[in-house]
py3Dmol code that shows the C-alpha trace and the ligand (Angstrom):
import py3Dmol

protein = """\
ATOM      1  CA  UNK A   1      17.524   2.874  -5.293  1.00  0.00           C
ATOM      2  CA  UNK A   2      17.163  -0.561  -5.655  1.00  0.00           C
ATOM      3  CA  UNK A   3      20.764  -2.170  -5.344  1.00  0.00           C
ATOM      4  CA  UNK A   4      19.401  -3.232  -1.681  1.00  0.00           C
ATOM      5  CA  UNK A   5      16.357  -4.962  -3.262  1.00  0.00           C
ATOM      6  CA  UNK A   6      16.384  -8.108  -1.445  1.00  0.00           C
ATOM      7  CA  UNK A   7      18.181  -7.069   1.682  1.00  0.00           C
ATOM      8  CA  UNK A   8      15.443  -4.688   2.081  1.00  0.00           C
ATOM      9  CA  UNK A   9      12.876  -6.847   1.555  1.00  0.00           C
ATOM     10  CA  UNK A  10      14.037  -9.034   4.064  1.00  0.00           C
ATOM     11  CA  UNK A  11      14.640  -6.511   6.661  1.00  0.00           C
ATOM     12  CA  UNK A  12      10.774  -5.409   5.327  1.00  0.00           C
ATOM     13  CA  UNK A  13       9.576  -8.439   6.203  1.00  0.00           C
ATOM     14  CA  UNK A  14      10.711  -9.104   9.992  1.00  0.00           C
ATOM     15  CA  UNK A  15       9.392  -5.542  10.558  1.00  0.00           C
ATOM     16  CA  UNK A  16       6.389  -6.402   9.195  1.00  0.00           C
ATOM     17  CA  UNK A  17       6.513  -9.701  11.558  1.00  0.00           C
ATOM     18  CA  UNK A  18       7.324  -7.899  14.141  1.00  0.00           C
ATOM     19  CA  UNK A  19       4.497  -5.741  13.607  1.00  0.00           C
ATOM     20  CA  UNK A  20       2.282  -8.128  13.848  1.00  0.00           C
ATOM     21  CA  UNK A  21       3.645  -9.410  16.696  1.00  0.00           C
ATOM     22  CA  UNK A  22       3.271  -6.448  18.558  1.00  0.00           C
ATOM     23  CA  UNK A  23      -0.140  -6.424  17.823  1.00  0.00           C
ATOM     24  CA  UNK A  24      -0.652 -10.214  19.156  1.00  0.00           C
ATOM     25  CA  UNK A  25       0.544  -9.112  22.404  1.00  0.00           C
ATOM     26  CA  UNK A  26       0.129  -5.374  22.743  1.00  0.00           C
ATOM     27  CA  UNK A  27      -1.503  -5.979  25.714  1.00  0.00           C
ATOM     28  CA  UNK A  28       1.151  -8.401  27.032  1.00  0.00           C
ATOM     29  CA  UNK A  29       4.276  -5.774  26.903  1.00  0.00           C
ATOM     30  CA  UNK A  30       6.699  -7.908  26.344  1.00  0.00           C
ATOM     31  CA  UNK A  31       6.749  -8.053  22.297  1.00  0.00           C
ATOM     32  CA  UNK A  32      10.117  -7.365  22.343  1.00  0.00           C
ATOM     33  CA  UNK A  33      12.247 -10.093  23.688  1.00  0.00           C
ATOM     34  CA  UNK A  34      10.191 -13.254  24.871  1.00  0.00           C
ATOM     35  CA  UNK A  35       9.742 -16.056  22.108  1.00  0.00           C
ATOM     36  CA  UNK A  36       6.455 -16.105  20.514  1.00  0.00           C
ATOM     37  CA  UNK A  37       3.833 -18.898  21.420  1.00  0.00           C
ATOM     38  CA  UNK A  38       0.889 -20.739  19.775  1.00  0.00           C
ATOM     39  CA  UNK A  39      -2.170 -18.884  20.721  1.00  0.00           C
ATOM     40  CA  UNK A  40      -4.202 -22.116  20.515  1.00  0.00           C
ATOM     41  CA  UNK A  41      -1.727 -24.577  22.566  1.00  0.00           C
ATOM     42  CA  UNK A  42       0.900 -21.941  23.911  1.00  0.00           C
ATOM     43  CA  UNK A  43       3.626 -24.262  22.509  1.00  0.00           C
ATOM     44  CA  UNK A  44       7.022 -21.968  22.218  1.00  0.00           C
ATOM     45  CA  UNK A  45       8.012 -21.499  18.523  1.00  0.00           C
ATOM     46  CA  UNK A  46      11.125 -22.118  17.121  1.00  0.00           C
ATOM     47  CA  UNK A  47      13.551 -20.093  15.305  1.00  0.00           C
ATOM     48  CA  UNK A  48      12.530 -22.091  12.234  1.00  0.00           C
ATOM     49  CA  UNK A  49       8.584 -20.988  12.847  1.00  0.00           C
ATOM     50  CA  UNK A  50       9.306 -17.647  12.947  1.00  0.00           C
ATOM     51  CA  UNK A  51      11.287 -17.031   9.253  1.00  0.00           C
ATOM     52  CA  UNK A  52       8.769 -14.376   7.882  1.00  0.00           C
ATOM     53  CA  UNK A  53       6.512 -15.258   4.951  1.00  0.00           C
ATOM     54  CA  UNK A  54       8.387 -18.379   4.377  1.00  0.00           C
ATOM     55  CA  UNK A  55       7.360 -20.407   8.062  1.00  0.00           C
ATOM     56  CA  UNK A  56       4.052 -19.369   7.308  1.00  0.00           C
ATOM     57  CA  UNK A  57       4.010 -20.750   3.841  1.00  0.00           C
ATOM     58  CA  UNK A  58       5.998 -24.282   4.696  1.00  0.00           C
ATOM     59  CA  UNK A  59       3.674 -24.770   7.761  1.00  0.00           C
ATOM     60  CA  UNK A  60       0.961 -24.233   5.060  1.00  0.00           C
ATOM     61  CA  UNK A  61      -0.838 -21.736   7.619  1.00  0.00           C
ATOM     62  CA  UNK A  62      -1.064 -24.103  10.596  1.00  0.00           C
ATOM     63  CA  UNK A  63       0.715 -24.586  13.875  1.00  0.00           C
ATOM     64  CA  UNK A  64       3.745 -26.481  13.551  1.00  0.00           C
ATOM     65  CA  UNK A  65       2.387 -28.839  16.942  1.00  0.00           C
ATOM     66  CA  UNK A  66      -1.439 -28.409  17.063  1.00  0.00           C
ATOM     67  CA  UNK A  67      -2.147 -27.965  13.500  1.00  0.00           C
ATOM     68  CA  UNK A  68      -4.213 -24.840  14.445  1.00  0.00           C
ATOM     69  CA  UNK A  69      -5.064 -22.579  11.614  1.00  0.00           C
ATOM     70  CA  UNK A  70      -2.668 -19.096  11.612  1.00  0.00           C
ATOM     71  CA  UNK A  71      -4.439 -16.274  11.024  1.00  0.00           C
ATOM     72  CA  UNK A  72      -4.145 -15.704   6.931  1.00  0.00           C
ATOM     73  CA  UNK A  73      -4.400 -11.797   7.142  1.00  0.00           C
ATOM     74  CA  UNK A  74      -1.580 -11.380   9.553  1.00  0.00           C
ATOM     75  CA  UNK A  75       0.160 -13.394   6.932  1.00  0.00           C
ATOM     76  CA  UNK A  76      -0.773 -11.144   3.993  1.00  0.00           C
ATOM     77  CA  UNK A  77       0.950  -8.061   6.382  1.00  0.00           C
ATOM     78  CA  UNK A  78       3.837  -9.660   6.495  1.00  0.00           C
ATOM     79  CA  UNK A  79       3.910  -9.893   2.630  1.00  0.00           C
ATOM     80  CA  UNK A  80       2.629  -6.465   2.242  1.00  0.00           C
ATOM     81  CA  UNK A  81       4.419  -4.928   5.085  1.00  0.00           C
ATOM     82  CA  UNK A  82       7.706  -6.330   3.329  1.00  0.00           C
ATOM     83  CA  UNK A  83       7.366  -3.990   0.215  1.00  0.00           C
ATOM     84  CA  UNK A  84       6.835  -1.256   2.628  1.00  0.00           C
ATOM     85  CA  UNK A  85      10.810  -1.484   2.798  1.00  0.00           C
ATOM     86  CA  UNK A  86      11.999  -2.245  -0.426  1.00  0.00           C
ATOM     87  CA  UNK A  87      12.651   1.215  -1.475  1.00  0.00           C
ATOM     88  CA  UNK A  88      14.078   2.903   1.526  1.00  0.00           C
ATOM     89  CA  UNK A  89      17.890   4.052   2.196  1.00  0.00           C
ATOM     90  CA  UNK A  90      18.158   2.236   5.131  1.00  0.00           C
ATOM     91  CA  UNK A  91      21.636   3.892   5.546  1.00  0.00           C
ATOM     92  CA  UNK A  92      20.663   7.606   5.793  1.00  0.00           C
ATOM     93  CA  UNK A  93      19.128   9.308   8.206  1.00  0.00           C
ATOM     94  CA  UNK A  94      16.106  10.463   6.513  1.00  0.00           C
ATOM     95  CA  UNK A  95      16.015   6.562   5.217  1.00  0.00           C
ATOM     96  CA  UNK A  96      15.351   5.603   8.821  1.00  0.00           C
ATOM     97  CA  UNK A  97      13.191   8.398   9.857  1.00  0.00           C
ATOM     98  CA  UNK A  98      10.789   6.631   6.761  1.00  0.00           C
ATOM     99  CA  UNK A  99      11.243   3.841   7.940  1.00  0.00           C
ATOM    100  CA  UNK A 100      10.217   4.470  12.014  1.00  0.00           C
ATOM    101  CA  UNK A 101       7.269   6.594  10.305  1.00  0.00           C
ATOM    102  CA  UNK A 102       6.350   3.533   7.684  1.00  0.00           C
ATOM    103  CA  UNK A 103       6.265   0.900  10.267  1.00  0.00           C
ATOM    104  CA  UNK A 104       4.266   2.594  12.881  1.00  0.00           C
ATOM    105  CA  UNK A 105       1.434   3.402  10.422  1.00  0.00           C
ATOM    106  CA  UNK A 106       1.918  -0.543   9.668  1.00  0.00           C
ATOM    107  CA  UNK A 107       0.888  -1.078  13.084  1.00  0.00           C
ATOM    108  CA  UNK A 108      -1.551   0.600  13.575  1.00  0.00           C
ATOM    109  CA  UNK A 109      -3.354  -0.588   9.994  1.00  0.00           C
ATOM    110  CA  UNK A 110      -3.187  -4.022  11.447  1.00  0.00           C
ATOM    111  CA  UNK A 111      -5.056  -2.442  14.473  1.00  0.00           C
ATOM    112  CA  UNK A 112      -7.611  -1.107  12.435  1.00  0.00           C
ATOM    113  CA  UNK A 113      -7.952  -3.997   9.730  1.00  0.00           C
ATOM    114  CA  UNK A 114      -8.506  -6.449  12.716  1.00  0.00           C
ATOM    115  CA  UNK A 115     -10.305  -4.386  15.335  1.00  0.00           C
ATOM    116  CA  UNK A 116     -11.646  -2.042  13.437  1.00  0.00           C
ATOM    117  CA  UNK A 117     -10.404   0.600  15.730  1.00  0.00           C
ATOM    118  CA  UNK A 118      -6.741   1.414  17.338  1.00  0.00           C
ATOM    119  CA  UNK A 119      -5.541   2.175  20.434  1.00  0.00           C
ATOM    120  CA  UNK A 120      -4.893   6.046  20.459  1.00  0.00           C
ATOM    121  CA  UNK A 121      -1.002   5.716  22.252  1.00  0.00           C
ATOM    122  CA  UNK A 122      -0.168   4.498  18.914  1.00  0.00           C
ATOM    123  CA  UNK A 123      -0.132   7.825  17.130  1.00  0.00           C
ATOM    124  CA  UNK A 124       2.491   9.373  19.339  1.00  0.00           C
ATOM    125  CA  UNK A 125       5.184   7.491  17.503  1.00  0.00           C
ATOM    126  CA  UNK A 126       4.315   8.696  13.978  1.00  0.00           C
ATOM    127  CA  UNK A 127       3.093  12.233  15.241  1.00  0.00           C
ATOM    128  CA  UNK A 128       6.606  12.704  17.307  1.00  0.00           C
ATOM    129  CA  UNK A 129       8.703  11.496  13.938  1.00  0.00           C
ATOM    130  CA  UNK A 130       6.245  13.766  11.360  1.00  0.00           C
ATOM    131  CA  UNK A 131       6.494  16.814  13.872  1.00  0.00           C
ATOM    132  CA  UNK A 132      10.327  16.920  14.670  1.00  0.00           C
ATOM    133  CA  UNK A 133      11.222  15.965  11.210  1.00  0.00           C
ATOM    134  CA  UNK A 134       9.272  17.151   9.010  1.00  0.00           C
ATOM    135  CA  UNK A 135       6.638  20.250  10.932  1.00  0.00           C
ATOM    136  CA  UNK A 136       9.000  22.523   9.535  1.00  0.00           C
ATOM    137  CA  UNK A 137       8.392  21.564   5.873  1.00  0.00           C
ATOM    138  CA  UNK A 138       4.904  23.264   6.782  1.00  0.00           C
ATOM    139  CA  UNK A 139       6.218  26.863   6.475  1.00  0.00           C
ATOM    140  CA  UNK A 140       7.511  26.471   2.509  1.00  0.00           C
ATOM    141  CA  UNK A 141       4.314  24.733   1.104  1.00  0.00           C
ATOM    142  CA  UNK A 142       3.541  26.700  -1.826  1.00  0.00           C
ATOM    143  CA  UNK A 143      -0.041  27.901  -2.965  1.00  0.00           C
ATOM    144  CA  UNK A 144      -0.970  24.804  -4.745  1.00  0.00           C
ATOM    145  CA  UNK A 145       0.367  22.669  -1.950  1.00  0.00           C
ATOM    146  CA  UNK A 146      -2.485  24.333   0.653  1.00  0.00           C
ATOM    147  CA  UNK A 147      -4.857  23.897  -2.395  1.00  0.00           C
ATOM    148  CA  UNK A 148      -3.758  20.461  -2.261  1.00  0.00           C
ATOM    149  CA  UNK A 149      -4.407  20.082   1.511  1.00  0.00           C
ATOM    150  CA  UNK A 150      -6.934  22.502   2.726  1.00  0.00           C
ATOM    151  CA  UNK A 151      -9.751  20.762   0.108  1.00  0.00           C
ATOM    152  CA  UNK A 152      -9.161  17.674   0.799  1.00  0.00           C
ATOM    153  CA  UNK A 153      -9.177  18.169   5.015  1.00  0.00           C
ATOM    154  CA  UNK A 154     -12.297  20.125   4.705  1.00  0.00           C
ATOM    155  CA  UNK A 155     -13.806  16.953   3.010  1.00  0.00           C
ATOM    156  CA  UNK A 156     -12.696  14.633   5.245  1.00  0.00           C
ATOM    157  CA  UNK A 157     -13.739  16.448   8.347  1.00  0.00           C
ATOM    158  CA  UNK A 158     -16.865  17.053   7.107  1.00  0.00           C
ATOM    159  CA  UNK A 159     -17.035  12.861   6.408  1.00  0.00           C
ATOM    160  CA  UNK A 160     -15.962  11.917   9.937  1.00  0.00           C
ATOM    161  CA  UNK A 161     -19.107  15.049  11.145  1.00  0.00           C
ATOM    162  CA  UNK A 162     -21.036  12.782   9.140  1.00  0.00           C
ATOM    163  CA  UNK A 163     -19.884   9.003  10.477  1.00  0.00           C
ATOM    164  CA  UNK A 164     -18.850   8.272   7.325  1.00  0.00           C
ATOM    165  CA  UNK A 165     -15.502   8.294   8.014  1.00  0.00           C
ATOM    166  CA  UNK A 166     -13.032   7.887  11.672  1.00  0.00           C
ATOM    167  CA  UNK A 167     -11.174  10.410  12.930  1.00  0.00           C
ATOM    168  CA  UNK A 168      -8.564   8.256  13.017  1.00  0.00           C
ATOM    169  CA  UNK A 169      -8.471   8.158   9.253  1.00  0.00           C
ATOM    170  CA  UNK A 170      -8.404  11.580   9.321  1.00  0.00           C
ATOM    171  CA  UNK A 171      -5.304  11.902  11.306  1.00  0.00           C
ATOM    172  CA  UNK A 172      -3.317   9.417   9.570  1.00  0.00           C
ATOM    173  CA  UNK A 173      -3.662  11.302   5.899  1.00  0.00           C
ATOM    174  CA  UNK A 174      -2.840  14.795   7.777  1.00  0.00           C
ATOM    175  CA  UNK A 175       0.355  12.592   9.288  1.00  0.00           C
ATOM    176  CA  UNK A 176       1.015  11.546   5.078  1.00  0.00           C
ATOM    177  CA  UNK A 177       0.445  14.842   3.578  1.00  0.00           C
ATOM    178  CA  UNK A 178       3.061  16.085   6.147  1.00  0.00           C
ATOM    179  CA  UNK A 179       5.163  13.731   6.171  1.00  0.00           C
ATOM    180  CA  UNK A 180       5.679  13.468   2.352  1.00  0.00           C
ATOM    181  CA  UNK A 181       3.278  16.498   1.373  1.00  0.00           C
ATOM    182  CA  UNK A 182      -0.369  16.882   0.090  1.00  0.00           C
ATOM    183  CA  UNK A 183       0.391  15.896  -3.370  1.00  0.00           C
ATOM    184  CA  UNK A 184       1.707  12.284  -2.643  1.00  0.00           C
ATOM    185  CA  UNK A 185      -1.303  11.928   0.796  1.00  0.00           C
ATOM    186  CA  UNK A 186      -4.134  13.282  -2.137  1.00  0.00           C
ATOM    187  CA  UNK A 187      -2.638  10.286  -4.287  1.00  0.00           C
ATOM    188  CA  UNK A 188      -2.554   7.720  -1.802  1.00  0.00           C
ATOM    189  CA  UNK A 189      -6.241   8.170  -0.896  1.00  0.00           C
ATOM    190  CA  UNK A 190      -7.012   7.905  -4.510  1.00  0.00           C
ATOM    191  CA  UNK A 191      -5.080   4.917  -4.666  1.00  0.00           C
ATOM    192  CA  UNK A 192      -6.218   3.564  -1.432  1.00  0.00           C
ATOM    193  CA  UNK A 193     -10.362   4.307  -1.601  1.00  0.00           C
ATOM    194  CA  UNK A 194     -10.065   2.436  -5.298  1.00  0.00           C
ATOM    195  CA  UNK A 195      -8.479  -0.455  -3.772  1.00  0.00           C
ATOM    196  CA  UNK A 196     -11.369  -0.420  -1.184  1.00  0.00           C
ATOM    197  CA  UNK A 197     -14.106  -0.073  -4.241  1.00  0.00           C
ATOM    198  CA  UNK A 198     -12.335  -3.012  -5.558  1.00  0.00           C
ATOM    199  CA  UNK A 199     -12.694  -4.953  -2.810  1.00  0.00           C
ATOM    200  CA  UNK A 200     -16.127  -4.201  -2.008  1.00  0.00           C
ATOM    201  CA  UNK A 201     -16.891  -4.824  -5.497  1.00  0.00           C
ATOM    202  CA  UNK A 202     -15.148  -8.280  -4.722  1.00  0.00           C
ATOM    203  CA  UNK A 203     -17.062  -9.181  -1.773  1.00  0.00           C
ATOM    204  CA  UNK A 204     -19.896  -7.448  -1.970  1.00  0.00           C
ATOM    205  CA  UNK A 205     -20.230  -7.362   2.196  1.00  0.00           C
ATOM    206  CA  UNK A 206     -22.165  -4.505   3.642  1.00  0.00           C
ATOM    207  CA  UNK A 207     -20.437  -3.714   6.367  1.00  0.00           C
ATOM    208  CA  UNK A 208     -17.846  -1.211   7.738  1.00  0.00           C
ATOM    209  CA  UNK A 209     -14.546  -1.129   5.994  1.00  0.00           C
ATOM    210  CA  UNK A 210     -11.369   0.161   7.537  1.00  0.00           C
ATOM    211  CA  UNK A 211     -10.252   2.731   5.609  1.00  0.00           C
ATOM    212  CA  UNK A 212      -6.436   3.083   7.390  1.00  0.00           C
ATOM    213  CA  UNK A 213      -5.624  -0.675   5.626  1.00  0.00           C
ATOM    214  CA  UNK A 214      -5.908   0.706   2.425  1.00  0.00           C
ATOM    215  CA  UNK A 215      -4.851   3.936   2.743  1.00  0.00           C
ATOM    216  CA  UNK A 216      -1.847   2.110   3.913  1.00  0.00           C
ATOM    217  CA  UNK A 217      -1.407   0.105   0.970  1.00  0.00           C
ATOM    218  CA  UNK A 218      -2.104   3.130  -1.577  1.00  0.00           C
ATOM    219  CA  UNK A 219       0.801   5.027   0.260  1.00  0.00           C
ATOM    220  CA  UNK A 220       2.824   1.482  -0.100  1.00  0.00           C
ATOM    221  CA  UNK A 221       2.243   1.254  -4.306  1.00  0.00           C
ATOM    222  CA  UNK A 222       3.271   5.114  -4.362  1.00  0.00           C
ATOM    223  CA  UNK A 223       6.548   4.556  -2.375  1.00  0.00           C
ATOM    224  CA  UNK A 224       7.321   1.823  -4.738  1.00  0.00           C
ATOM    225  CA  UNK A 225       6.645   3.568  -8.184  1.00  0.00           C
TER     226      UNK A 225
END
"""
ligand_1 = """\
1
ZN
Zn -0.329 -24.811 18.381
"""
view = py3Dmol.view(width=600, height=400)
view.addModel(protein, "pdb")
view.setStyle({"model": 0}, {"cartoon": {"style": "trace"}})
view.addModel(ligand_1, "xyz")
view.setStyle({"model": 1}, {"stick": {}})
view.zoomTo()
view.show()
């Protein structure tokens, strides 16, 4: 599993770029070609400003020309976002199905983490992939798979009834549990609502959390265990 360590890592980490890239310019269209730009004096960055992790970390978090701060979260995606990878078969088929699933959920956690919110066209990705390759796996969950599932939706419905929780959180567990299955979606939101108690407990900040973040990162430290 992990003879591709480093050459998945580095694939993991100009997905993860390119994640955030996409959502710098979702609005734009054209993340897929054009050269990225300084947001503060629209200088065009070179090849060498764009190396994942590492620009950001020789630049020491600042433009290259204007010296204008780069946003520090987008940077800890990219680090994040780059274990996302590390244990994938990126040459099987099911290997890149995980992958297409992994990295739209990435996107949309950036979304959420920095607007607190995400634009709903970015579920049809992850839906499409869960559906066609995975709906079927619906039909052979056994009893303690639905007892695995059903509890745990109930909950969380009742939570978003309540404002306590988006619907949008919702979705993306139901989009885990089939994806993987309820087992490994139940474990992630364990894993991912502890992280967020840590990090309140951290900050201490009153305010609204986004919950998709870190139920991205608890499904990140299961796929690597
Ligand atoms: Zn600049």
């Amino acid at each position: 599993m992990y003879n591709f360590l480093f050459l998945n890592f580095f694939i993991g980490a100009c997905l993860a770029s390119h994640a955030c890239v996409i959502y710098d310019r979702f609005n734009t269209t054209d993340f897929l070609l054009s050269r990225s730009r300084c947001f503060n004096c629209n200088s065009e960055l070179s090849i060498l400003d764009e190396i994942p992790i590492i620009s950001f970390l020789l630049l020491r978090g600042k433009c290259r020309y204007c010296k204008h701060e780069i946003s520090s979260s987008l940077f800890l995606f990219e680090l994040f976002g780059s274990f996302s990878f590390v244990s994938v078969d990126f040459f099987s088929q099911d290997g890149l199905i995980t992958v297409i699933f992994i990295f739209s959920l990435l996107v949309i956690a950036i979304f959420d983490f920095k607007e607190q919110e995400f634009p709903i066209i970015l579920l049809l990705l992850p839906t499409s992939v869960t559906l066609l390759a995975k709906g079927s796996m619906i039909f052979s969950y056994s009893l303690l798979d639905w007892l695995e599932l059903i509890p745990t939706l109930l909950l969380m419905t009742f939570m978003v009834h309540r404002k306590k929780l988006g619907s949008g959180d919702l979705i993306i567990y139901m989009l885990i549990a089939v994806f993987f299955n309820p087992l490994f979606a139940n474990t992630t939101l364990l894993v991912g609502s502890s992280l967020l108690v840590l990090q309140y407990l951290l900050s201490r900040k009153n305010e609204a959390y986004p919950f998709i973040p870190y139920i991205y990162l608890g499904m990140i430290c299961l796929l690597l265990i």
